[in-house]
PQR file with spaces between the fields and no chain letter, atoms N, CA, C, O and H, PARSE charges and radii, in Angstrom:
ATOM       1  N    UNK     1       0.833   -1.177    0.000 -0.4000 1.5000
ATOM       2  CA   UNK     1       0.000    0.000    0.000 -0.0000 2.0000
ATOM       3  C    UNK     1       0.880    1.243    0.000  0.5500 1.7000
ATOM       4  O    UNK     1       1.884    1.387    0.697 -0.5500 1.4000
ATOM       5  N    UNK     2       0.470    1.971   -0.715 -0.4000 1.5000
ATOM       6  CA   UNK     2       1.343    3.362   -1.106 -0.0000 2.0000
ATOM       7  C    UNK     2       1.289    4.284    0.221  0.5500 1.7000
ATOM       8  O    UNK     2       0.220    4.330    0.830 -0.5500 1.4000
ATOM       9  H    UNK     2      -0.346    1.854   -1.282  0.4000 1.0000
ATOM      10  N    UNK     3       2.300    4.954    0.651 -0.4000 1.5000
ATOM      11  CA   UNK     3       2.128    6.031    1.751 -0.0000 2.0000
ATOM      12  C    UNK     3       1.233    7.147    1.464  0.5500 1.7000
ATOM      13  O    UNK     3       1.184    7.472    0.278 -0.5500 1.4000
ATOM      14  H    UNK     3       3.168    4.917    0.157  0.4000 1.0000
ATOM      15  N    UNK     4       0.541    7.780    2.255 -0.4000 1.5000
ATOM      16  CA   UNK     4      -0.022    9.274    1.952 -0.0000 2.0000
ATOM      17  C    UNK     4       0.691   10.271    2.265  0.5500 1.7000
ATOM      18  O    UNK     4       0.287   11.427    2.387 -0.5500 1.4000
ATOM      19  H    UNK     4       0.580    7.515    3.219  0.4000 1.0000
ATOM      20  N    UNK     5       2.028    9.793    2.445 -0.4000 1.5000
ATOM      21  CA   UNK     5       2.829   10.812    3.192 -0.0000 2.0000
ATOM      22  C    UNK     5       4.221   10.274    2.708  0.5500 1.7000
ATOM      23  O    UNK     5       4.985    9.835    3.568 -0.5500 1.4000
ATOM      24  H    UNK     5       2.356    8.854    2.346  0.4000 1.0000
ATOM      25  N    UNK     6       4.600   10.277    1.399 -0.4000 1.5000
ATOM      26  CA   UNK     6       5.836    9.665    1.247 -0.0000 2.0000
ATOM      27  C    UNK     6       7.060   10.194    0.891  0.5500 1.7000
ATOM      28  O    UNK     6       7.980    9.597    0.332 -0.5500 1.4000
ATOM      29  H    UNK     6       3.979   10.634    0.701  0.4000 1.0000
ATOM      30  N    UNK     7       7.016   11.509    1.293 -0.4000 1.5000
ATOM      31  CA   UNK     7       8.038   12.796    1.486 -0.0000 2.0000
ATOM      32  C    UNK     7       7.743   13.673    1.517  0.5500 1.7000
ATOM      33  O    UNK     7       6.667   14.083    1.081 -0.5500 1.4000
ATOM      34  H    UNK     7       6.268   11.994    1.746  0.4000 1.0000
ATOM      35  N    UNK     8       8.871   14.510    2.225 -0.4000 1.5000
ATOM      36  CA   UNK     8       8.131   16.090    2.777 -0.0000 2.0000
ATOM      37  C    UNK     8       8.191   16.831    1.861  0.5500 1.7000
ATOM      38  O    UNK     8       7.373   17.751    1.854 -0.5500 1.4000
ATOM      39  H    UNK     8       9.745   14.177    2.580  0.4000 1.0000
ATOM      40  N    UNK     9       9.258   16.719    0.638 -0.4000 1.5000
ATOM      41  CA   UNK     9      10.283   17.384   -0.108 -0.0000 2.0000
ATOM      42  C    UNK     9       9.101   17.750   -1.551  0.5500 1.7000
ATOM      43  O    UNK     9       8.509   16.990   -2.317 -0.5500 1.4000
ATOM      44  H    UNK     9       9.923   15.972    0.643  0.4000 1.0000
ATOM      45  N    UNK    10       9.135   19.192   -1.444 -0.4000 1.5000
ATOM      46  CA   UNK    10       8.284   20.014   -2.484 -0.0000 2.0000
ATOM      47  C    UNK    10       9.312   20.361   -3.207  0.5500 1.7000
ATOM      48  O    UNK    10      10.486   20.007   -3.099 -0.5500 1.4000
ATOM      49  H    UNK    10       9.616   19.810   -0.822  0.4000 1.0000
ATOM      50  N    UNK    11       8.734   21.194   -4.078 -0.4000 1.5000
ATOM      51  CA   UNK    11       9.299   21.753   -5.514 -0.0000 2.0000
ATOM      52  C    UNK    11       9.738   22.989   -5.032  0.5500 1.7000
ATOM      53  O    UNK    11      10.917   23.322   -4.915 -0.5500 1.4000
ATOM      54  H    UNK    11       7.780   21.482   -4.166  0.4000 1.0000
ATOM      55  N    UNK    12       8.459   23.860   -4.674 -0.4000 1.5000
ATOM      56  CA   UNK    12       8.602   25.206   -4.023 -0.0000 2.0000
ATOM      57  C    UNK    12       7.863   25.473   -2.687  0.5500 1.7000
ATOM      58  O    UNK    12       7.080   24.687   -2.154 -0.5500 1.4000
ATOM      59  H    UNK    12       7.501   23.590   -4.770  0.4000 1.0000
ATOM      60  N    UNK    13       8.266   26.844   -2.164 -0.4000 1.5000
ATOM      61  CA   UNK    13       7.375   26.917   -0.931 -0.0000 2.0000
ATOM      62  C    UNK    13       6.253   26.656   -1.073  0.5500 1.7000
ATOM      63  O    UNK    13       5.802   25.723   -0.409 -0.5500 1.4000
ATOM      64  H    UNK    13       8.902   27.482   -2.596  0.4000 1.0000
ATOM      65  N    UNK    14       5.451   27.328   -1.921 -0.4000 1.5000
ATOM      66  CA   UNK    14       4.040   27.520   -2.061 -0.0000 2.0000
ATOM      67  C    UNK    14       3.420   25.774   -1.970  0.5500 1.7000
ATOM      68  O    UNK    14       2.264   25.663   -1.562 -0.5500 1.4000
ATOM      69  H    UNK    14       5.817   28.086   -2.460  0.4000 1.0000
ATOM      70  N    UNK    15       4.039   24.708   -2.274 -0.4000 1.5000
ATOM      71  CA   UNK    15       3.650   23.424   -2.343 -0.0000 2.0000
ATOM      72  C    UNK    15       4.090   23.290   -1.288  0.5500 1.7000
ATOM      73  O    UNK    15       3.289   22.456   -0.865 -0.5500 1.4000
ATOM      74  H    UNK    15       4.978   24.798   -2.606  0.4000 1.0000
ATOM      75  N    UNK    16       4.868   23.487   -0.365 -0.4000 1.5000
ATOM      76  CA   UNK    16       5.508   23.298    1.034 -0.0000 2.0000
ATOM      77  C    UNK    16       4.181   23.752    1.755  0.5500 1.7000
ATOM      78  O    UNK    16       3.582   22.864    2.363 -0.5500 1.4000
ATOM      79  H    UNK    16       5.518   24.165   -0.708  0.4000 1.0000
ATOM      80  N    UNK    17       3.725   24.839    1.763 -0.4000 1.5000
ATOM      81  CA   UNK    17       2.514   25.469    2.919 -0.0000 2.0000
ATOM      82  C    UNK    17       1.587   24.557    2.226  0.5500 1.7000
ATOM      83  O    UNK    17       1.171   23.773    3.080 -0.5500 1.4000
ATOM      84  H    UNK    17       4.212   25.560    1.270  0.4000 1.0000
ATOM      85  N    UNK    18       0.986   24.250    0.891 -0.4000 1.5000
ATOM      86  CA   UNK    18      -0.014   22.863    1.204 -0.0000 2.0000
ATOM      87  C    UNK    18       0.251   21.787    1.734  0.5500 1.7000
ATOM      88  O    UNK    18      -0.720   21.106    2.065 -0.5500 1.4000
ATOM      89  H    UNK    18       1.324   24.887    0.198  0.4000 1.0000
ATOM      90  N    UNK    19       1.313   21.369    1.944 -0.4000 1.5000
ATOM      91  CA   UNK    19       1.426   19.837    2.298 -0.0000 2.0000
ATOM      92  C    UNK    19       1.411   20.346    3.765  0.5500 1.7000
ATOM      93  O    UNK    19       1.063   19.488    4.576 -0.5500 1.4000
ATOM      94  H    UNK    19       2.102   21.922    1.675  0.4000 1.0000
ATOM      95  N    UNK    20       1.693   21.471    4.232 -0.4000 1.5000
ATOM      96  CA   UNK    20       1.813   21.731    5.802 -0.0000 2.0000
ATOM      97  C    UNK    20       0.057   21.756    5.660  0.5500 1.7000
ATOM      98  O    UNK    20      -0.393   20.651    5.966 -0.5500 1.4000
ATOM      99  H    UNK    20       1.976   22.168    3.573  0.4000 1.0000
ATOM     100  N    UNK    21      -0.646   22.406    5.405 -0.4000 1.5000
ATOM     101  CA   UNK    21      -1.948   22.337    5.427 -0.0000 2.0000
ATOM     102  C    UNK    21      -2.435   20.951    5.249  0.5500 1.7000
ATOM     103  O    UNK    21      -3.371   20.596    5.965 -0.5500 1.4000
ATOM     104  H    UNK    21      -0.280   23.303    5.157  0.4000 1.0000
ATOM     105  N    UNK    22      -2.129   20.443    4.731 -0.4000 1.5000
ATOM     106  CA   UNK    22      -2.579   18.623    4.389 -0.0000 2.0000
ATOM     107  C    UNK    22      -2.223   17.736    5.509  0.5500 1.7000
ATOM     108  O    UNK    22      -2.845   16.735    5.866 -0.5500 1.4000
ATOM     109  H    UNK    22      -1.368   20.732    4.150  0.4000 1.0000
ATOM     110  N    UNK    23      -1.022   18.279    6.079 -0.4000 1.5000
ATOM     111  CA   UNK    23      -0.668   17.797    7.249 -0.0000 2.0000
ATOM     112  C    UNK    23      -1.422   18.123    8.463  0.5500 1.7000
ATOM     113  O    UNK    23      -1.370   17.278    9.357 -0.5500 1.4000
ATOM     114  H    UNK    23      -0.517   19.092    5.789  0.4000 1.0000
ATOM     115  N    UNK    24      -1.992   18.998    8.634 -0.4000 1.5000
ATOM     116  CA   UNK    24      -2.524   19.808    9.888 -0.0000 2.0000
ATOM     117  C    UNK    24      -4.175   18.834    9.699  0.5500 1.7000
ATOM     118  O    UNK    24      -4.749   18.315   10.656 -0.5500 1.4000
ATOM     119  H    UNK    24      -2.033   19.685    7.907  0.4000 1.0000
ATOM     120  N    UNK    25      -4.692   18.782    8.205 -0.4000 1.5000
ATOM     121  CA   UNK    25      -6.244   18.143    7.862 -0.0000 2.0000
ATOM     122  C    UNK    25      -6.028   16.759    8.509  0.5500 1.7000
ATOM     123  O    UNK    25      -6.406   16.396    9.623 -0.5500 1.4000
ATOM     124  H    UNK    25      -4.226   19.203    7.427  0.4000 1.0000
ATOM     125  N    UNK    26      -5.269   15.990    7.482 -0.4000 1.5000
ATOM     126  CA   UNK    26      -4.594   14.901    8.398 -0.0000 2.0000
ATOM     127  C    UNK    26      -5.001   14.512    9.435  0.5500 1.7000
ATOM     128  O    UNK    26      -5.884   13.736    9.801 -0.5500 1.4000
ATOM     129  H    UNK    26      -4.962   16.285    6.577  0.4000 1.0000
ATOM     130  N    UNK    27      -4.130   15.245    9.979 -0.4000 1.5000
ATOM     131  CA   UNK    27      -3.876   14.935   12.012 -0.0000 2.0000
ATOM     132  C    UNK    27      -5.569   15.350   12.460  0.5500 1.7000
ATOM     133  O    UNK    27      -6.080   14.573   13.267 -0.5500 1.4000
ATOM     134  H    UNK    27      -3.413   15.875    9.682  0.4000 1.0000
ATOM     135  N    UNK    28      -6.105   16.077   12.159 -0.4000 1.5000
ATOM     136  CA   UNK    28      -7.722   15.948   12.846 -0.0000 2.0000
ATOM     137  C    UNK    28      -8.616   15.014   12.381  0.5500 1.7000
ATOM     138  O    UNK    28      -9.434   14.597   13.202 -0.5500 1.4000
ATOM     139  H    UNK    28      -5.690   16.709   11.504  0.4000 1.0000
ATOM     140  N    UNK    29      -8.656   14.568   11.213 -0.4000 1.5000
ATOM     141  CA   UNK    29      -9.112   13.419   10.584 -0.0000 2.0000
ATOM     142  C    UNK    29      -8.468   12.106   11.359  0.5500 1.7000
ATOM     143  O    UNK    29      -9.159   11.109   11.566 -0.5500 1.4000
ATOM     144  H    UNK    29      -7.992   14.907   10.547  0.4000 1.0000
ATOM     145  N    UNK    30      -7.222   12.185   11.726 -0.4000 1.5000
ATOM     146  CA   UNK    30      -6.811   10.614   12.590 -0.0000 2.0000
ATOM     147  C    UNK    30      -7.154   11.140   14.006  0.5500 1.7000
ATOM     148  O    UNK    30      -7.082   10.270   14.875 -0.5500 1.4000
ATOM     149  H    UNK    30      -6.661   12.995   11.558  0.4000 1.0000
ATOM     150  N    UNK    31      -7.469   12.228   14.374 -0.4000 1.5000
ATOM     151  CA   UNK    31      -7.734   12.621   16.023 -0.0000 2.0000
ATOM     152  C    UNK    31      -9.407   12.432   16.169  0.5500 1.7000
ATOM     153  O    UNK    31      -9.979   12.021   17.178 -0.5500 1.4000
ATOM     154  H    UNK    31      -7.527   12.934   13.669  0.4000 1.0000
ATOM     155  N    UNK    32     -10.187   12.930   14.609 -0.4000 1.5000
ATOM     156  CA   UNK    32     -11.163   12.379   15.590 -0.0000 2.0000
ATOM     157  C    UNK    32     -11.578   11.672   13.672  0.5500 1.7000
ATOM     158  O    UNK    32     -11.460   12.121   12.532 -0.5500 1.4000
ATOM     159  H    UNK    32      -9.723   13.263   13.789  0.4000 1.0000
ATOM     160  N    UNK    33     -12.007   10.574   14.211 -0.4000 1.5000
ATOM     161  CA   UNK    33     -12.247    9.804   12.377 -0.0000 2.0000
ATOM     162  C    UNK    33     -13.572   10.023   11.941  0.5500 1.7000
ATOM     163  O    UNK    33     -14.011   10.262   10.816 -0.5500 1.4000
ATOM     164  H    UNK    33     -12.104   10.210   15.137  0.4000 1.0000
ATOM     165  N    UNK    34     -14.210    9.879   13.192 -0.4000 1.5000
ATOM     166  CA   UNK    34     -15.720   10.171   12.744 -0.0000 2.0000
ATOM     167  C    UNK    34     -16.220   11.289   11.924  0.5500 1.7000
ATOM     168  O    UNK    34     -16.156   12.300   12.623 -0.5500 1.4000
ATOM     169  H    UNK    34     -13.853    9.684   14.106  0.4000 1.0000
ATOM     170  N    UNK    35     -16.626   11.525   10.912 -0.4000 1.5000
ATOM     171  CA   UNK    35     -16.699   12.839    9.774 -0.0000 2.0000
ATOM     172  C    UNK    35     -18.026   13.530   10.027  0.5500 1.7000
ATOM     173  O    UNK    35     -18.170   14.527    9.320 -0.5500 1.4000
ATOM     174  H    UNK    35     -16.677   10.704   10.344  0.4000 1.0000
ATOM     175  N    UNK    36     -19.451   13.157   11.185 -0.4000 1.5000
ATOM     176  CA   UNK    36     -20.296   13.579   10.603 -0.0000 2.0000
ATOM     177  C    UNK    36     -19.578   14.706   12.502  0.5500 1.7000
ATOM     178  O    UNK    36     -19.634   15.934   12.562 -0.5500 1.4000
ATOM     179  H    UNK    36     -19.334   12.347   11.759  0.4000 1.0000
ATOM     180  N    UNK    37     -18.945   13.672   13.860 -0.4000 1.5000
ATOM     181  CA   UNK    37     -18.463   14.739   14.476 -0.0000 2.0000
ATOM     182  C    UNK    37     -17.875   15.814   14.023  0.5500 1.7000
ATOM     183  O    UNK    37     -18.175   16.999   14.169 -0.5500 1.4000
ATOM     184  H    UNK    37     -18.900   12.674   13.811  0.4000 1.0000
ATOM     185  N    UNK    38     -16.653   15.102   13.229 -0.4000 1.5000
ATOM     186  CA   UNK    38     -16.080   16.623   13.081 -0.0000 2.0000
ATOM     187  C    UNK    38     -17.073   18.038   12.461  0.5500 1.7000
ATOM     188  O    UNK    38     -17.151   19.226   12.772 -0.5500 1.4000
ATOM     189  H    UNK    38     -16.409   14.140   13.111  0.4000 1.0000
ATOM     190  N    UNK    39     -17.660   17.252   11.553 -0.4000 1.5000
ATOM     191  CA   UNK    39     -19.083   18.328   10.950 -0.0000 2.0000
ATOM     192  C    UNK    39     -19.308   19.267   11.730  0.5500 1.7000
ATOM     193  O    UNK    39     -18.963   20.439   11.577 -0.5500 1.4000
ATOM     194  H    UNK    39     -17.597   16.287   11.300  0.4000 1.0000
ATOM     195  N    UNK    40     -19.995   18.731   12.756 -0.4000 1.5000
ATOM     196  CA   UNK    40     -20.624   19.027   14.150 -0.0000 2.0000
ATOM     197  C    UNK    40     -19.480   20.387   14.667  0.5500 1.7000
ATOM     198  O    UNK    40     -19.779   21.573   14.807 -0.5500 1.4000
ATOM     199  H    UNK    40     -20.275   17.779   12.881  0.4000 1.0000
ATOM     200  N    UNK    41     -17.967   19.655   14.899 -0.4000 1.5000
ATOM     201  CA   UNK    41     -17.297   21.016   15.917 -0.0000 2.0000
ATOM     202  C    UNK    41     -17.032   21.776   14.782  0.5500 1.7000
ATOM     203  O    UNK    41     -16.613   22.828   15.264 -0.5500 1.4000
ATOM     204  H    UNK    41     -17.725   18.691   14.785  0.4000 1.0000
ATOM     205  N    UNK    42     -17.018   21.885   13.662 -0.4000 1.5000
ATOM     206  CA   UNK    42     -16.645   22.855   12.634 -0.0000 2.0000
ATOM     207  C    UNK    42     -17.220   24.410   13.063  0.5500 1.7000
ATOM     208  O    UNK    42     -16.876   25.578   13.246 -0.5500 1.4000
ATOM     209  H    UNK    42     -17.359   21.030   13.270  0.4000 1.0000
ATOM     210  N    UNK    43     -18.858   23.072   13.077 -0.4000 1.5000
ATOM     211  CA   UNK    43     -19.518   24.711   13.311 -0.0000 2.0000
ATOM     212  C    UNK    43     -19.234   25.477   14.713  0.5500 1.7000
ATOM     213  O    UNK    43     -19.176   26.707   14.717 -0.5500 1.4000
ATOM     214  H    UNK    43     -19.138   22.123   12.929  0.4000 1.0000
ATOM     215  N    UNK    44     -19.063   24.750   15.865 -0.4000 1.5000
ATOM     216  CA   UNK    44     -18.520   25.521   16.908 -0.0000 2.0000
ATOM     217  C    UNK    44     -17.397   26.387   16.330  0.5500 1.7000
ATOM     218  O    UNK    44     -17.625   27.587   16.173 -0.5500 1.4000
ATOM     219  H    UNK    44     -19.110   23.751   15.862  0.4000 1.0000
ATOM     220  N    UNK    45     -16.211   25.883   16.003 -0.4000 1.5000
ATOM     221  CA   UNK    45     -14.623   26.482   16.274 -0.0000 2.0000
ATOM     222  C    UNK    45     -14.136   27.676   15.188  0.5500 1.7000
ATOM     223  O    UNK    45     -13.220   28.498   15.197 -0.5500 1.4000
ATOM     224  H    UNK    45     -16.025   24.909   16.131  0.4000 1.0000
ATOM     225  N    UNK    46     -15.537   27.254   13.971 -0.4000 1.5000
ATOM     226  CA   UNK    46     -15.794   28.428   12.907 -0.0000 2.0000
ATOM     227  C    UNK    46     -15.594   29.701   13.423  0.5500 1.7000
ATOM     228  O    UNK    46     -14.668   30.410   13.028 -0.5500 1.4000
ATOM     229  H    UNK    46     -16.282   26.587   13.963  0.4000 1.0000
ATOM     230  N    UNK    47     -16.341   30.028   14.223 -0.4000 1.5000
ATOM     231  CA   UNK    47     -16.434   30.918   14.622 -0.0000 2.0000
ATOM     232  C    UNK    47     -15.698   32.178   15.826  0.5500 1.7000
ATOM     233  O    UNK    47     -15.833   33.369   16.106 -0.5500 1.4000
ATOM     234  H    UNK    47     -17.093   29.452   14.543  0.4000 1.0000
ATOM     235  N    UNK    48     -14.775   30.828   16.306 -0.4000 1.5000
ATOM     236  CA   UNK    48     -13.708   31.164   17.391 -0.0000 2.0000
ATOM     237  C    UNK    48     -12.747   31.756   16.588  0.5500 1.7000
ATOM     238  O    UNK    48     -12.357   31.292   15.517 -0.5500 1.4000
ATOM     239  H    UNK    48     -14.666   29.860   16.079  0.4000 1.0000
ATOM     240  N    UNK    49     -12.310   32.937   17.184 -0.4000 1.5000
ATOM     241  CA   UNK    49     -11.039   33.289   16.853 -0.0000 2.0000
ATOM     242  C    UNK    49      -9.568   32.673   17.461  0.5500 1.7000
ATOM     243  O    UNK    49      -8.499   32.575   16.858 -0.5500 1.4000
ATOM     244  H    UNK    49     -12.627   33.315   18.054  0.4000 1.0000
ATOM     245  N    UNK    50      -9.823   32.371   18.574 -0.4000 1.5000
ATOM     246  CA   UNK    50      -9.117   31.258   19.341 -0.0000 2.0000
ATOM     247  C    UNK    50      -8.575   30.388   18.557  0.5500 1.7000
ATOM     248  O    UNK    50      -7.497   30.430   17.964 -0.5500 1.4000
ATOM     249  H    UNK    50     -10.691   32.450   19.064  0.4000 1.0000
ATOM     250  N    UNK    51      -9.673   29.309   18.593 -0.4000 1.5000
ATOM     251  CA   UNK    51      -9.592   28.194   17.343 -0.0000 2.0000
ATOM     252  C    UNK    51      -8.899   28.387   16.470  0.5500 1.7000
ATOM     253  O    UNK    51      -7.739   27.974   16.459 -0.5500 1.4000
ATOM     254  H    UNK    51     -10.548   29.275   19.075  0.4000 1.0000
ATOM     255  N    UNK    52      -9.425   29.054   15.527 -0.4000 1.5000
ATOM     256  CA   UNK    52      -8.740   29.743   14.350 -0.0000 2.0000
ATOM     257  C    UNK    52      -7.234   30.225   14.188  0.5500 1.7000
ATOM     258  O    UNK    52      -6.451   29.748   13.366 -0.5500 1.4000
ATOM     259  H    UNK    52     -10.367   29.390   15.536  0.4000 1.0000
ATOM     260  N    UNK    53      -6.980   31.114   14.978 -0.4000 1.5000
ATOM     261  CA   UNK    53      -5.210   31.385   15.713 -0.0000 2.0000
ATOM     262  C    UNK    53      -4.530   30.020   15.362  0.5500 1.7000
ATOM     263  O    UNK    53      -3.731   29.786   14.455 -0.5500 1.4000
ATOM     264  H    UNK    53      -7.616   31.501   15.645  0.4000 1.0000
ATOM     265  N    UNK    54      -5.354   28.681   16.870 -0.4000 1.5000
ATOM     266  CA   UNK    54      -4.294   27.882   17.262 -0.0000 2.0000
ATOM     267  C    UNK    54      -4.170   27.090   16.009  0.5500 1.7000
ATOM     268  O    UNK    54      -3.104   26.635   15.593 -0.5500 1.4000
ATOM     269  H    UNK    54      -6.003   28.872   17.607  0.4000 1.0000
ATOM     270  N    UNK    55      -5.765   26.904   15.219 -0.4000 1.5000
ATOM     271  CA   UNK    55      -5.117   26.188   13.844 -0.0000 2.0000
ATOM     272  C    UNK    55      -4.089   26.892   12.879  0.5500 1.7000
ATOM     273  O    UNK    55      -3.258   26.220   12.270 -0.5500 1.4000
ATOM     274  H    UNK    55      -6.631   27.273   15.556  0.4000 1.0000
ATOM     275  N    UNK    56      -4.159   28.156   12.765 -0.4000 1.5000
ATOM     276  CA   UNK    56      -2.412   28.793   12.180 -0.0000 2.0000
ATOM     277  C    UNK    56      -1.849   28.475   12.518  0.5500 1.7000
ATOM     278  O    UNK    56      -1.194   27.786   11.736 -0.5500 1.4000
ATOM     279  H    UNK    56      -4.835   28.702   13.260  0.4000 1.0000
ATOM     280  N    UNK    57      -1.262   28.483   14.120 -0.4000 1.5000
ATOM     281  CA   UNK    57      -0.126   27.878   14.142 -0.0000 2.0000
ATOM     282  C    UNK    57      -0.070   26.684   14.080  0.5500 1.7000
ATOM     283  O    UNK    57       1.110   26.498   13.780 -0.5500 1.4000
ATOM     284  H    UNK    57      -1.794   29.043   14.755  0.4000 1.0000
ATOM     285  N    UNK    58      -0.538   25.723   14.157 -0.4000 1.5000
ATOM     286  CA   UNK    58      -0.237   24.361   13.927 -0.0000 2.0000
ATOM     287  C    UNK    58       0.751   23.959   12.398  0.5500 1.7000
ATOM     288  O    UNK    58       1.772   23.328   12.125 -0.5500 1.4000
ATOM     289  H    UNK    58      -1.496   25.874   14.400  0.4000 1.0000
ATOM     290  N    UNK    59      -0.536   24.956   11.517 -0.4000 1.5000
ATOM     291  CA   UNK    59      -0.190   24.817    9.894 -0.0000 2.0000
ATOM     292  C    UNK    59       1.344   25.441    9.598  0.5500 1.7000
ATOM     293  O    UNK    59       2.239   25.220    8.782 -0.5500 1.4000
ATOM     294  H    UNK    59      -1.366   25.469   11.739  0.4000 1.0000
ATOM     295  N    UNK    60       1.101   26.459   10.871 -0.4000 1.5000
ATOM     296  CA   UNK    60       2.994   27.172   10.820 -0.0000 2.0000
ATOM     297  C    UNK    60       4.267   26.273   11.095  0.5500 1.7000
ATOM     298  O    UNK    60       5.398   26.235   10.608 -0.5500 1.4000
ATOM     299  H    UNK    60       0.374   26.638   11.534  0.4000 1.0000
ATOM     300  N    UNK    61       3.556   25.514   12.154 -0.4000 1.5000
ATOM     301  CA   UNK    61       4.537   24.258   12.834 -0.0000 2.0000
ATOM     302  C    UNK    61       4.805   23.216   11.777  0.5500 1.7000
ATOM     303  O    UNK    61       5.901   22.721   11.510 -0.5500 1.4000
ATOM     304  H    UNK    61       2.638   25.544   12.549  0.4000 1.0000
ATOM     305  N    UNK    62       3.677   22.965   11.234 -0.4000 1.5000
ATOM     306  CA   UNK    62       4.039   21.879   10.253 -0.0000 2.0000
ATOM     307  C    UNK    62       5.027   22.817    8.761  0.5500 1.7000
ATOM     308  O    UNK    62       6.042   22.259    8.345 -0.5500 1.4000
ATOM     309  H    UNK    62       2.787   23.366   11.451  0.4000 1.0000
ATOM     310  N    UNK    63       4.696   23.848    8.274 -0.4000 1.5000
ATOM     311  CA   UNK    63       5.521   24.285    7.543 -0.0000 2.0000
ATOM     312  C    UNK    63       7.238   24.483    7.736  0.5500 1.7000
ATOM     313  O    UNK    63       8.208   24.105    7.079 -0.5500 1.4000
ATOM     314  H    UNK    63       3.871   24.302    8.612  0.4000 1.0000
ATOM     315  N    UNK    64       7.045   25.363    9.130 -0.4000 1.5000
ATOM     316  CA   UNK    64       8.543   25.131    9.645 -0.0000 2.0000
ATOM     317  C    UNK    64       9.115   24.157    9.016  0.5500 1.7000
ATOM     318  O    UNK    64       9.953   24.285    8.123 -0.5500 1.4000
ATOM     319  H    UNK    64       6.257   25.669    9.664  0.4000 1.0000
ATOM     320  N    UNK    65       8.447   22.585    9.697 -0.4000 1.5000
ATOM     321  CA   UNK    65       9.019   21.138    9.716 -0.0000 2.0000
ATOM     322  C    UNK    65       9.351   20.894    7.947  0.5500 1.7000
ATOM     323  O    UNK    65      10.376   20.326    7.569 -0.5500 1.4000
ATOM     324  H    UNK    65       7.766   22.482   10.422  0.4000 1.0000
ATOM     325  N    UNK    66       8.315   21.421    7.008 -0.4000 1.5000
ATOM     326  CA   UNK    66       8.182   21.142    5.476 -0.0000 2.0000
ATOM     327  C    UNK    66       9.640   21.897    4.997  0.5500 1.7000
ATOM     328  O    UNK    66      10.375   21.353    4.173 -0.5500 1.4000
ATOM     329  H    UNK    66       7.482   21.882    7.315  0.4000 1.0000
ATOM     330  N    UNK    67       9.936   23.099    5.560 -0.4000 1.5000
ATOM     331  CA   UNK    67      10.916   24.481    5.128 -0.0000 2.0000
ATOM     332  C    UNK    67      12.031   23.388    5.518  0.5500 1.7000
ATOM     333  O    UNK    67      12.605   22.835    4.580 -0.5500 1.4000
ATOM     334  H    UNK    67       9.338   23.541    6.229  0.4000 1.0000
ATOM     335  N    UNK    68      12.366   23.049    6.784 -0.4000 1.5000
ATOM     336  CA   UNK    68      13.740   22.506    7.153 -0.0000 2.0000
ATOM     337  C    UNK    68      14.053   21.089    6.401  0.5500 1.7000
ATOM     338  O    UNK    68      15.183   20.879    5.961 -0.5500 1.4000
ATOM     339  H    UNK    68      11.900   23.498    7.546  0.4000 1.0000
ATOM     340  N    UNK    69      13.074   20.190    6.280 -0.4000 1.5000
ATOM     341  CA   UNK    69      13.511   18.960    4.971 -0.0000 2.0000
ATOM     342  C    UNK    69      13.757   19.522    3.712  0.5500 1.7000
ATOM     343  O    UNK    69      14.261   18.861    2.803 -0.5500 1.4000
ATOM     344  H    UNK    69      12.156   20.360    6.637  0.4000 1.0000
ATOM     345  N    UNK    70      13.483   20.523    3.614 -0.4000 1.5000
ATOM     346  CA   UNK    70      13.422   21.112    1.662 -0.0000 2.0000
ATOM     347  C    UNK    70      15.425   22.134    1.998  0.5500 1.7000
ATOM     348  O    UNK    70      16.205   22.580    1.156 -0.5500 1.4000
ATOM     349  H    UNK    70      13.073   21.059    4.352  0.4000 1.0000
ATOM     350  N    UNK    71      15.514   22.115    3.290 -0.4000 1.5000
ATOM     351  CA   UNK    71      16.417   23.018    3.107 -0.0000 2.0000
ATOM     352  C    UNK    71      15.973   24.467    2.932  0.5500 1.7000
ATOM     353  O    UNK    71      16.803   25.087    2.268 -0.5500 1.4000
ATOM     354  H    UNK    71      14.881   21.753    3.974  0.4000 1.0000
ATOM     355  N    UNK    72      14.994   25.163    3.290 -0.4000 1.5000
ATOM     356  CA   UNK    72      14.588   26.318    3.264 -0.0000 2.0000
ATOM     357  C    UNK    72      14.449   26.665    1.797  0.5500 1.7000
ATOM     358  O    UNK    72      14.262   27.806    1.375 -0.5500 1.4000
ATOM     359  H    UNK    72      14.319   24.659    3.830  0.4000 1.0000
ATOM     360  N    UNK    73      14.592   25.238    0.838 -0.4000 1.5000
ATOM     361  CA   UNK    73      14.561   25.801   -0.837 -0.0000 2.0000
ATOM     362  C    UNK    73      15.480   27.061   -1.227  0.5500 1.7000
ATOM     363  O    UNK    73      15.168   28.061   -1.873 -0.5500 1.4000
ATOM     364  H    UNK    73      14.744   24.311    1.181  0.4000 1.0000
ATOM     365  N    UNK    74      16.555   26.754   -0.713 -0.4000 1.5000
ATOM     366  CA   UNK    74      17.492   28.083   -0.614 -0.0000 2.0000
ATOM     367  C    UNK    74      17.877   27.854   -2.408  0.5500 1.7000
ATOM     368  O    UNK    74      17.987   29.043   -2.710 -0.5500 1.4000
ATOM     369  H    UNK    74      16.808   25.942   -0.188  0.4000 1.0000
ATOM     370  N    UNK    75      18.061   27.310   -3.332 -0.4000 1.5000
ATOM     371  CA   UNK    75      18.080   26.717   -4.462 -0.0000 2.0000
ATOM     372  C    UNK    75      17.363   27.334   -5.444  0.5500 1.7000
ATOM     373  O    UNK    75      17.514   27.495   -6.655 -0.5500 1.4000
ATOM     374  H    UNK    75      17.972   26.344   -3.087  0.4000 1.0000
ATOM     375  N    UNK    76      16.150   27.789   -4.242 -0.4000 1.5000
ATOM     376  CA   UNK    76      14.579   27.812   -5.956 -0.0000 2.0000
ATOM     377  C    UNK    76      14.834   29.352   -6.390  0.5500 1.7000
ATOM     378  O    UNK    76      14.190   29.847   -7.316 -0.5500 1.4000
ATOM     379  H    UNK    76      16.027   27.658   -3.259  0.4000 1.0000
């Protein structure tokens, strides 16, 4: 079976911040699997600015992690 995750290593940044975003979808999809819950807190956390914040940074954390395997794409 093929990985869904079978390197970090993008072309350019801009494909680096999706896969950090893909990464962040990911991880709540394996945290909670059930799809019609997550439905459900969407609509709560929509609306939080809180929420909202801590999911930036997450997507920031995972980019960091995308930037330092690519080498900061110092290259492109």
């Amino acid at each position: 079976m093929a990985s869904w995750l079978p390197t970090l290593i993008t072309k350019t940044p801009e494909e680096g911040y999706e896969l950090a975003v893909k990464l962040s979808r990911v991880a709540v999809k394996m945290t909670q699997p059930d799809a019609d819950m997550r439905n459900k807190l969407r609509t709560e956390y929509a609306g939080s600015s809180d929420a909202l914040i801590a999911s930036s940074q997450v997507v920031a954390t995972h980019f960091a992690t995308v930037a330092a395997a690519n080498g900061y794409w110092k290259d492109v």
